[in-house]
C-alpha positions as CSV (number, residue, x, y, z in Angstrom):
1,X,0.0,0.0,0.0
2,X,2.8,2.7,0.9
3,X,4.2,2.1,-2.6
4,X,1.3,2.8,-4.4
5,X,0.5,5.8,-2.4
6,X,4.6,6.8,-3.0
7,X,3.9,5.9,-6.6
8,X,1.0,8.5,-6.7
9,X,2.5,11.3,-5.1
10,X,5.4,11.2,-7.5
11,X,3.3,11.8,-10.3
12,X,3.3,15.8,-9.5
13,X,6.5,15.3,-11.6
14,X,4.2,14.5,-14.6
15,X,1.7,17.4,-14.0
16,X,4.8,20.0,-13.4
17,X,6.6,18.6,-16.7
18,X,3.4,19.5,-18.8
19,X,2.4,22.4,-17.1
20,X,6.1,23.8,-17.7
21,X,6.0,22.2,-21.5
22,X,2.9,24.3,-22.1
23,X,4.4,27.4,-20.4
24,X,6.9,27.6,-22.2
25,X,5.3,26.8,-25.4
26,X,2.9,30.2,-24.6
27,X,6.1,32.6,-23.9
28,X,7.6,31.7,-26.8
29,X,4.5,32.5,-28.7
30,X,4.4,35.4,-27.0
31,X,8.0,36.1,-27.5
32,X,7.2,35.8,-31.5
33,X,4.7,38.4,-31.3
34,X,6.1,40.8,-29.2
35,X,9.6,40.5,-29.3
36,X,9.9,43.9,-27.5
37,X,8.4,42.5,-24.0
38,X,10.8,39.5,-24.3
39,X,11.9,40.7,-20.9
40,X,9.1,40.5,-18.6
41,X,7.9,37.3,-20.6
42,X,11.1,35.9,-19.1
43,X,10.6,37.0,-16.0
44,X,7.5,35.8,-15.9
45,X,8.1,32.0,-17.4
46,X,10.6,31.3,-14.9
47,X,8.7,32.7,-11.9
48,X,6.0,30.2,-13.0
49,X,8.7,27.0,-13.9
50,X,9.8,27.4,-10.3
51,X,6.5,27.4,-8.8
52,X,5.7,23.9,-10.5
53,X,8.8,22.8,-10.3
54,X,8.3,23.5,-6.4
55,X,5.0,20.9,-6.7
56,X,7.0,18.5,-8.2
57,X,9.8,18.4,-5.3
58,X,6.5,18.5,-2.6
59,X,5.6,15.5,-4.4
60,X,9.1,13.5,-4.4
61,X,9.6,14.5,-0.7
62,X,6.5,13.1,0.2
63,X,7.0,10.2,-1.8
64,X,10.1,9.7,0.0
65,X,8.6,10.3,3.4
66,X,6.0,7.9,2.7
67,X,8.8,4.8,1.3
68,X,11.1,5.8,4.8
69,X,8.8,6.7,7.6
């Protein structure tokens, strides 16, 4: 039972991957029509990459508290 409940919370990792993919995807759009505001589109695709890369790591840790407690 603990590995199925690990295996579950691991799969954040799968949500953050696509929600980064299509992210990034959007800016680059973005970038291609207004090439002038490349900037803040930065800015603003890596504040979001590190808040769902953040979910992802909740996920792994509780993964591995759930495999080790």
């Amino acid at each position: 039972m603990d590995l199925l409940a690990a295996a579950i919370a691991v799969f954040t990792g799968l949500g953050a991957g696509i929600g980064i993919g299509v992210a990034t995807g959007k800016a680059t759009e973005a970038v291609s029509r207004q090439p002038e505001a490349s900037g803040k589109i930065q800015m603003l695709l890596l504040l979001g990459a590190a808040l769902a890369e953040a979910t992802a790591i909740y996920g792994l840790v509780i993964a591995l508290l759930i495999l080790f407690r």
